[in-house]
Biopython code that builds the backbone (N, CA, C, O; Angstrom):
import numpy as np
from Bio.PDB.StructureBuilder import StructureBuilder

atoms = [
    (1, "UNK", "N", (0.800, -1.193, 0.000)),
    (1, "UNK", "CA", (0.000, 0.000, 0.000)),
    (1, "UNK", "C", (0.849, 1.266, 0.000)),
    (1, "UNK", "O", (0.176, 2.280, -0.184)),
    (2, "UNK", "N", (2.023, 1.442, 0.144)),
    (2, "UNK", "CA", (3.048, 2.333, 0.380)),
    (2, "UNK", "C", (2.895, 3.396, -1.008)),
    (2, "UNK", "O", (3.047, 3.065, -2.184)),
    (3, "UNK", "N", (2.678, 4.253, -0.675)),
    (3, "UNK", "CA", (2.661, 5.328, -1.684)),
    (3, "UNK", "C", (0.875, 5.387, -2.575)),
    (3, "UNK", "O", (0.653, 5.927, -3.659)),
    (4, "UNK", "N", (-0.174, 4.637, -1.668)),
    (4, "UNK", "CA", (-1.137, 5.200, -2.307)),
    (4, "UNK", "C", (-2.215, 6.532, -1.266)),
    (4, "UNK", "O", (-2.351, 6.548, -0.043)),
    (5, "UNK", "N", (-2.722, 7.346, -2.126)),
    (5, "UNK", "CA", (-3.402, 8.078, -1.250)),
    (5, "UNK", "C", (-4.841, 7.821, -0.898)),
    (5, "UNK", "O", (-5.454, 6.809, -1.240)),
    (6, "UNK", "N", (-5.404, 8.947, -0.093)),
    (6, "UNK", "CA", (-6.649, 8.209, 0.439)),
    (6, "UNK", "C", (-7.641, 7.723, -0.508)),
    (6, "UNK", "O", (-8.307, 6.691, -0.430)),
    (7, "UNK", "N", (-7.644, 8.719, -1.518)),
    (7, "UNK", "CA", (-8.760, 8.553, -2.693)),
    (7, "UNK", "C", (-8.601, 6.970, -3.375)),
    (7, "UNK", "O", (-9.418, 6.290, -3.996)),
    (8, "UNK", "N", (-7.394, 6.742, -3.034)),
    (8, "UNK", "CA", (-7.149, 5.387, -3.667)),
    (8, "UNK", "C", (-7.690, 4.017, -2.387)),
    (8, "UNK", "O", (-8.195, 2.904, -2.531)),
    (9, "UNK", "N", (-7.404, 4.559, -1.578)),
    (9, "UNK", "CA", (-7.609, 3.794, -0.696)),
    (9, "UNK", "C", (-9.150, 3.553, -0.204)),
    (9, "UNK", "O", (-9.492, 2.495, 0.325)),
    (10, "UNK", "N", (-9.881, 4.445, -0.390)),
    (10, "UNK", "CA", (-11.301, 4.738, -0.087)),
    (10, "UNK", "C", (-12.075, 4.004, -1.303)),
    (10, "UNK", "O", (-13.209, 3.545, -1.162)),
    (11, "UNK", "N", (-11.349, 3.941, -2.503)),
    (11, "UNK", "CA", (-11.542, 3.293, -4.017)),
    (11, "UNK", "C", (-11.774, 1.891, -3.467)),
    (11, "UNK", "O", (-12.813, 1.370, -3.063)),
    (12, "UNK", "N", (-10.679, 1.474, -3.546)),
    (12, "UNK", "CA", (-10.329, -0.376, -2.954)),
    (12, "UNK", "C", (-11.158, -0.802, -1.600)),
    (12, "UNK", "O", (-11.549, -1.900, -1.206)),
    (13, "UNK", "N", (-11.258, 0.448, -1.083)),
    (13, "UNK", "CA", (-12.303, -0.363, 0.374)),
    (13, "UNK", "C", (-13.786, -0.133, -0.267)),
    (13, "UNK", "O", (-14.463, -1.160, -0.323)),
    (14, "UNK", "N", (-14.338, 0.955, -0.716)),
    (14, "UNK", "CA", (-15.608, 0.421, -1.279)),
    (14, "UNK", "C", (-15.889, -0.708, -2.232)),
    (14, "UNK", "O", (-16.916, -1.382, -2.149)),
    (15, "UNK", "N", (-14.525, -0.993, -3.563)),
    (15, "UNK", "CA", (-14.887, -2.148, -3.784)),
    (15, "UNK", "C", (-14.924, -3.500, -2.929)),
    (15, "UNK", "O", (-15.702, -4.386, -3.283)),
    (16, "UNK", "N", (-14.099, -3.681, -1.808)),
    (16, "UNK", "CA", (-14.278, -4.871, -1.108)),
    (16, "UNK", "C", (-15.370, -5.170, -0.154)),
    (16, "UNK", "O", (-15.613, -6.205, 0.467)),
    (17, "UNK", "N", (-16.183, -3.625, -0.192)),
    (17, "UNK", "CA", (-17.629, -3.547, 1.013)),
    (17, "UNK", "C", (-18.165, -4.116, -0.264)),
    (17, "UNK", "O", (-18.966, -5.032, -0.075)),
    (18, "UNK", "N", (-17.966, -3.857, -1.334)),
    (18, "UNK", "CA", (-19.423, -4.451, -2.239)),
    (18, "UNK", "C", (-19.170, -6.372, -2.670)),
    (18, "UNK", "O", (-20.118, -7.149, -2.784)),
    (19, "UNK", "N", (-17.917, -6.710, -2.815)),
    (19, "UNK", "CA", (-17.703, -8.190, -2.092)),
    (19, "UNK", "C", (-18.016, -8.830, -1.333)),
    (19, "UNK", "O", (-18.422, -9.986, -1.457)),
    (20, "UNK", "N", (-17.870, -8.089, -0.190)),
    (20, "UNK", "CA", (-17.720, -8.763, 0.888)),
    (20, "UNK", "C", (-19.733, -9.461, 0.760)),
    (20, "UNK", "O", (-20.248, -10.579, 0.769)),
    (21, "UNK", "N", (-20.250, -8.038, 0.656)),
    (21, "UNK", "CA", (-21.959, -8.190, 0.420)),
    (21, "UNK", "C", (-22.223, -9.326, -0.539)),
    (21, "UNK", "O", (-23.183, -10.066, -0.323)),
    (22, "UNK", "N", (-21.277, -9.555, -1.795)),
    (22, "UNK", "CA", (-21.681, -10.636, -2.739)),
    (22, "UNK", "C", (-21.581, -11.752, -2.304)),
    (22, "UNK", "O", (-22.518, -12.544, -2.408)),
    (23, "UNK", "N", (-20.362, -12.094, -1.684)),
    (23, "UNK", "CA", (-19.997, -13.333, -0.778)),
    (23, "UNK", "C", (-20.901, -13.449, 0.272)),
    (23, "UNK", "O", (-21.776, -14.281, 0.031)),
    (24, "UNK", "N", (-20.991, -12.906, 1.349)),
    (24, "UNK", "CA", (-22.199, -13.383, 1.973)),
    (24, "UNK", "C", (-23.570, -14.010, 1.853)),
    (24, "UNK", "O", (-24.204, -14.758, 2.597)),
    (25, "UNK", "N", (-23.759, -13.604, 0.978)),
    (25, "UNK", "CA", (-24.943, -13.919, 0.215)),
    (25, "UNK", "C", (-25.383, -15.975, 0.046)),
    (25, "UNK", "O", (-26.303, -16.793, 0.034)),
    (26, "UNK", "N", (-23.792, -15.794, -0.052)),
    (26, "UNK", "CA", (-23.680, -17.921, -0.071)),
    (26, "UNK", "C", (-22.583, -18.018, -0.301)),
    (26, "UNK", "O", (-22.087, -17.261, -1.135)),
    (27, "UNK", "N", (-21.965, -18.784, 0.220)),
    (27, "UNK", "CA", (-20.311, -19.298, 0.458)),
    (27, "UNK", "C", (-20.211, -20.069, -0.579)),
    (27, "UNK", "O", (-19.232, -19.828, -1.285)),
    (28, "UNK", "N", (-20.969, -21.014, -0.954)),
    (28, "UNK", "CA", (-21.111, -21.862, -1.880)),
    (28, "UNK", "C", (-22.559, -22.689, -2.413)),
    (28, "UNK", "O", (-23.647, -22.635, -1.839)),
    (29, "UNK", "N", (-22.340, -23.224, -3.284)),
    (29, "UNK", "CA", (-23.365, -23.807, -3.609)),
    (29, "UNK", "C", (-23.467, -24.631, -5.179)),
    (29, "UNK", "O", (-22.519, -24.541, -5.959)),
    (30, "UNK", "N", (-24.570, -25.339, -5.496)),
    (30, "UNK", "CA", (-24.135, -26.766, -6.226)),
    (30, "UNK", "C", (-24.992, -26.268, -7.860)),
    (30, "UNK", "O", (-26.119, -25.783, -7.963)),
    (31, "UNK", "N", (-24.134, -26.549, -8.840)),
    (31, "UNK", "CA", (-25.301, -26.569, -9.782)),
    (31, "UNK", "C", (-24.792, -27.682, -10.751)),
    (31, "UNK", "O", (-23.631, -27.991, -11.019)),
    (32, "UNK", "N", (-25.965, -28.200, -11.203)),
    (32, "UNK", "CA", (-25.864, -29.632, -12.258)),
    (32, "UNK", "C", (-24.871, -30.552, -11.583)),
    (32, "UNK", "O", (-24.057, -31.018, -12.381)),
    (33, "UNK", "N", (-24.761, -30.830, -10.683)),
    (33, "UNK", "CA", (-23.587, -31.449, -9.712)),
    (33, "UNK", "C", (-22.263, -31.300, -9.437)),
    (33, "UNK", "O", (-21.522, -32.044, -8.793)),
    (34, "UNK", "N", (-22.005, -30.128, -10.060)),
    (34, "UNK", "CA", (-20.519, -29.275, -9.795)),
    (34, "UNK", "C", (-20.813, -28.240, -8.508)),
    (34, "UNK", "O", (-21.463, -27.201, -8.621)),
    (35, "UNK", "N", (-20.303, -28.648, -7.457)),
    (35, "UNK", "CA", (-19.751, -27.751, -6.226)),
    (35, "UNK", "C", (-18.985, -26.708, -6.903)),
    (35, "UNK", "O", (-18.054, -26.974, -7.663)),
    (36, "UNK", "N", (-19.422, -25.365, -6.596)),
    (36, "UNK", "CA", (-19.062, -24.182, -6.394)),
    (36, "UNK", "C", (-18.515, -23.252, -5.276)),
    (36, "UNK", "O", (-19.500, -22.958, -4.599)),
    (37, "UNK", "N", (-17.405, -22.647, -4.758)),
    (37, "UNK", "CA", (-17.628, -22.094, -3.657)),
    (37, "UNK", "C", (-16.420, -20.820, -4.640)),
    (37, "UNK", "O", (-15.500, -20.764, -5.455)),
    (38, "UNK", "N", (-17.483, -19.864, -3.625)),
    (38, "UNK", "CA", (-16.368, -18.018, -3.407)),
    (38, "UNK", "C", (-15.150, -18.109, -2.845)),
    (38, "UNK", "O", (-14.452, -19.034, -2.430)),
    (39, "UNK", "N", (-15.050, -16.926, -2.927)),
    (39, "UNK", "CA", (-13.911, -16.286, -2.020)),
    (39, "UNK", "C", (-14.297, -16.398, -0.739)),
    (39, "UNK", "O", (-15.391, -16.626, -0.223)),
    (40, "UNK", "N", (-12.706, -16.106, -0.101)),
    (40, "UNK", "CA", (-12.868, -16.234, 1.578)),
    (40, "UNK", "C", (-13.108, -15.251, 2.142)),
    (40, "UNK", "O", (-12.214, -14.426, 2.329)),
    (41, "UNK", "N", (-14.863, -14.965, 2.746)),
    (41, "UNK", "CA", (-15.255, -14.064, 3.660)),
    (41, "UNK", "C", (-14.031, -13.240, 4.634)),
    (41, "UNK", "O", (-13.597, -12.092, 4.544)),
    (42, "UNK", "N", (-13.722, -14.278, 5.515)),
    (42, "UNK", "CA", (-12.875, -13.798, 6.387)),
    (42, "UNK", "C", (-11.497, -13.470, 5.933)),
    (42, "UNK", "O", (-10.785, -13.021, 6.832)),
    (43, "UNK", "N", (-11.147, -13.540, 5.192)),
    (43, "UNK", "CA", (-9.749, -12.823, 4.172)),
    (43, "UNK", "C", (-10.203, -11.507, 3.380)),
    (43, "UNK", "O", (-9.571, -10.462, 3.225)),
    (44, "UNK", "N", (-11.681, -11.912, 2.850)),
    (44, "UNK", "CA", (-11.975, -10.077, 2.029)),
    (44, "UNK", "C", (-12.259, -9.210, 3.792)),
    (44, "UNK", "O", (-11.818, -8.070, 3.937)),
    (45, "UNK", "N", (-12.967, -9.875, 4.909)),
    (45, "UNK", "CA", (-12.906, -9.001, 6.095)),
    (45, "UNK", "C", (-11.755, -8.444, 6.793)),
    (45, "UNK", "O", (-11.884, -7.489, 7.559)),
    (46, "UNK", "N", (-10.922, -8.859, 6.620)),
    (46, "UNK", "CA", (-9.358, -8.920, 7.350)),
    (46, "UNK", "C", (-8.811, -7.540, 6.509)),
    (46, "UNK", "O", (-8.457, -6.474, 7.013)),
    (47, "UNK", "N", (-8.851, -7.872, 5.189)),
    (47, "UNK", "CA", (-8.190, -6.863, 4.048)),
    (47, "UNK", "C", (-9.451, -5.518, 4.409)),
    (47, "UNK", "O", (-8.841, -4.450, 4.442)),
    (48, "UNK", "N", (-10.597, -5.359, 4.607)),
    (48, "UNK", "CA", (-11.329, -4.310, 4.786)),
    (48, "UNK", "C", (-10.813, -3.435, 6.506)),
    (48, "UNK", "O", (-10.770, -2.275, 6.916)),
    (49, "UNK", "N", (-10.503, -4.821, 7.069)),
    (49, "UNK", "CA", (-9.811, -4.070, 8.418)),
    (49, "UNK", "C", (-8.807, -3.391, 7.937)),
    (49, "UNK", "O", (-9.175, -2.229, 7.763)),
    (50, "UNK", "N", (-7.598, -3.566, 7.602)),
    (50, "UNK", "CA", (-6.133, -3.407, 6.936)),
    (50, "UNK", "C", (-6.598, -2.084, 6.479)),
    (50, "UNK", "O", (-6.048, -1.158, 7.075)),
    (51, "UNK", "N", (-7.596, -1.689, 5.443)),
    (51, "UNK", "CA", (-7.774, -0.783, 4.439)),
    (51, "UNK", "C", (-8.352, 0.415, 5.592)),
    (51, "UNK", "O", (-7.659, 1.428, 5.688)),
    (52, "UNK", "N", (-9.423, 0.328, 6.335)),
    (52, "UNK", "CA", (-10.318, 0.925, 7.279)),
    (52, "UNK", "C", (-8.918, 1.632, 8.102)),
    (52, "UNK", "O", (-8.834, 2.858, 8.039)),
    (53, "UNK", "N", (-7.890, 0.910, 8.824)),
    (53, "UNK", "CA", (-6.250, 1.234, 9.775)),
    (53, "UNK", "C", (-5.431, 2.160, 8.364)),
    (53, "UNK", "O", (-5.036, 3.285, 8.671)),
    (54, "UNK", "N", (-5.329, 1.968, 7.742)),
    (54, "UNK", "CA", (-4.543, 2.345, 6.594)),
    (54, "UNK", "C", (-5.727, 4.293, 6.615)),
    (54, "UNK", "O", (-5.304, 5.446, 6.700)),
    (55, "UNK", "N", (-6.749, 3.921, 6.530)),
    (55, "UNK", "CA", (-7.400, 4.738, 5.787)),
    (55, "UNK", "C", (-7.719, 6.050, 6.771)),
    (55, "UNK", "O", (-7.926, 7.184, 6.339)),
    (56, "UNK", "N", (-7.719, 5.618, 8.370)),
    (56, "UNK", "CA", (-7.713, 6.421, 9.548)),
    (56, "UNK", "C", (-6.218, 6.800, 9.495)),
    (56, "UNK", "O", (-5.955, 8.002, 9.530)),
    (57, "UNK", "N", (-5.417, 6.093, 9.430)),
    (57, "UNK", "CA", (-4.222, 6.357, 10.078)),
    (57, "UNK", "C", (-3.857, 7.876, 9.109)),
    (57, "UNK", "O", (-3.278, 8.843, 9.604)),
    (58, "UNK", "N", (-4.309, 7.815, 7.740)),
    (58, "UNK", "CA", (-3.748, 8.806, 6.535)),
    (58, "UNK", "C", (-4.854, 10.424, 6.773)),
    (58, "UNK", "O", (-4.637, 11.608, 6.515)),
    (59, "UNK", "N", (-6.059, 9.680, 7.385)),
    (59, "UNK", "CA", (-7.461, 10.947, 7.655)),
    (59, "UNK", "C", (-6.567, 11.718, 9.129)),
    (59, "UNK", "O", (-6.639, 12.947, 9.163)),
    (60, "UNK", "N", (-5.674, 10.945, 10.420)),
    (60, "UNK", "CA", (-5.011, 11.656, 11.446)),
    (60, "UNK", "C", (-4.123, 12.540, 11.063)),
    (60, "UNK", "O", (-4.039, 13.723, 11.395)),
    (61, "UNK", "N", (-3.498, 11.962, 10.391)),
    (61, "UNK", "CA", (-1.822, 12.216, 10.124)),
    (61, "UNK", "C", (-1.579, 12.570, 8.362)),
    (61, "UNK", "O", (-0.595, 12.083, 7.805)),
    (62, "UNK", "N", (-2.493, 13.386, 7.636)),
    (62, "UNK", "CA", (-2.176, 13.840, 6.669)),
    (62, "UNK", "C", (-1.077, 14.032, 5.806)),
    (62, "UNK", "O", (-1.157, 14.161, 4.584)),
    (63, "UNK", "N", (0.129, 14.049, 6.602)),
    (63, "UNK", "CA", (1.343, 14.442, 6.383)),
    (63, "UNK", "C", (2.164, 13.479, 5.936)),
    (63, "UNK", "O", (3.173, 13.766, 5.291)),
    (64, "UNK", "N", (1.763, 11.998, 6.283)),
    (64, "UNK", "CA", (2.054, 10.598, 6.382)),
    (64, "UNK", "C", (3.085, 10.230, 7.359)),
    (64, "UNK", "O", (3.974, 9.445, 7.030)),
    (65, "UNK", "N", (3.038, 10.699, 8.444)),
    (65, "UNK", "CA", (3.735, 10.653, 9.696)),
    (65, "UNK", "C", (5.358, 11.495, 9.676)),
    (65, "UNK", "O", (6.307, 11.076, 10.338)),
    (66, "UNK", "N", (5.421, 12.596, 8.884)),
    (66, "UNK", "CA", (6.140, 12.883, 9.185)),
    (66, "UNK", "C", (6.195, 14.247, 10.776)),
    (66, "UNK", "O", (5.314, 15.101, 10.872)),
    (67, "UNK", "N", (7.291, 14.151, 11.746)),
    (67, "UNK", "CA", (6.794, 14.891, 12.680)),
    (67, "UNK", "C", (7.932, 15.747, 12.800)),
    (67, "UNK", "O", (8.975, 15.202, 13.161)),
    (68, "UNK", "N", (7.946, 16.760, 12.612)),
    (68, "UNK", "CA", (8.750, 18.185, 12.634)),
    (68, "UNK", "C", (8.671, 18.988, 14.520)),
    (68, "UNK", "O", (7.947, 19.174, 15.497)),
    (69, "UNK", "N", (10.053, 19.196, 13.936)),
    (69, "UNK", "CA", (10.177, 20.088, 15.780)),
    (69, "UNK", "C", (11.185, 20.560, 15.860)),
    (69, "UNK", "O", (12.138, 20.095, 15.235)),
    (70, "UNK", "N", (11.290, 21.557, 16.597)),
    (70, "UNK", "CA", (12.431, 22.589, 16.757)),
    (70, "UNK", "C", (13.181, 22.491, 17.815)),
    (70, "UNK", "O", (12.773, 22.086, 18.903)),
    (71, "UNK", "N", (14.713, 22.974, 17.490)),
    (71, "UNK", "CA", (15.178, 23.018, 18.518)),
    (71, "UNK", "C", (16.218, 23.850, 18.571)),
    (71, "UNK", "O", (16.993, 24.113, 17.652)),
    (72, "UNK", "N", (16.225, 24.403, 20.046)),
    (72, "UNK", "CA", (16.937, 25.927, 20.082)),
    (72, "UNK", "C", (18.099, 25.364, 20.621)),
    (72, "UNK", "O", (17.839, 24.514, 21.473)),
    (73, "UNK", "N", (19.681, 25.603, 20.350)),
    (73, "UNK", "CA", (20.702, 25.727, 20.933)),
    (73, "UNK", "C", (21.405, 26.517, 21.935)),
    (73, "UNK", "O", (22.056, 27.257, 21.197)),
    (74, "UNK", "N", (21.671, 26.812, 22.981)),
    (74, "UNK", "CA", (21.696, 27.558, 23.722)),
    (74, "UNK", "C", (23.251, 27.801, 24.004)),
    (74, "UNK", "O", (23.686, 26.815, 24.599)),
    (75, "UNK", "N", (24.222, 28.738, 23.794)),
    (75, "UNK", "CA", (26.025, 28.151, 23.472)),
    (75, "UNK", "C", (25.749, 29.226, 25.379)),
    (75, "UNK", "O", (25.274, 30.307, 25.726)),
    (76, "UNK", "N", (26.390, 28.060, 26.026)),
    (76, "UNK", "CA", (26.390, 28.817, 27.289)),
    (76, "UNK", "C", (28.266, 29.244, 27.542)),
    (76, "UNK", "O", (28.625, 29.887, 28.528)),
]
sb = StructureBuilder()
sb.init_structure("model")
sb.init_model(0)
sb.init_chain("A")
sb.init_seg("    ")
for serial, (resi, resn, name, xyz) in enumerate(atoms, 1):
    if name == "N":
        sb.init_residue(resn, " ", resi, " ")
    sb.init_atom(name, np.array(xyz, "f"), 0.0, 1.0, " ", f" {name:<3s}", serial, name[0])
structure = sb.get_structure()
């Protein structure tokens, strides 16, 4: 994820909220006697956590953590 911004990041988490909704729907299921199954719920949930930490951490810290500060020398 290193070097994307929020807009990108807000991109990729709404597509995985609209996954995550498709997958739920049925994990799997049978047609003409071929077993079918999705993707892994709990792996597209994990990656929506990841994205959600990623996506706060960039809405706090705008700057991307850089932290600036001064300092006075004092020649006694």
């Amino acid at each position: 994820m290193a070097g994307w911004d929020l807009a990108s990041l807000e991109e990729e988490f709404d597509a995985y909220k609209v996954a995550s909704a498709a997958i739920a729907t049925g994990q799997e299921y049978e047609i003409a006697g071929r077993r079918l199954e999705r993707a892994n719920l709990e792996e597209v949930r994990e990656y929506l956590d990841y994205l959600d930490k990623k996506i706060k951490a960039i809405e706090e810290n705008p700057s991307g953590g850089l932290i600036t500060s001064q300092m006075t020398i004092i020649d006694s």
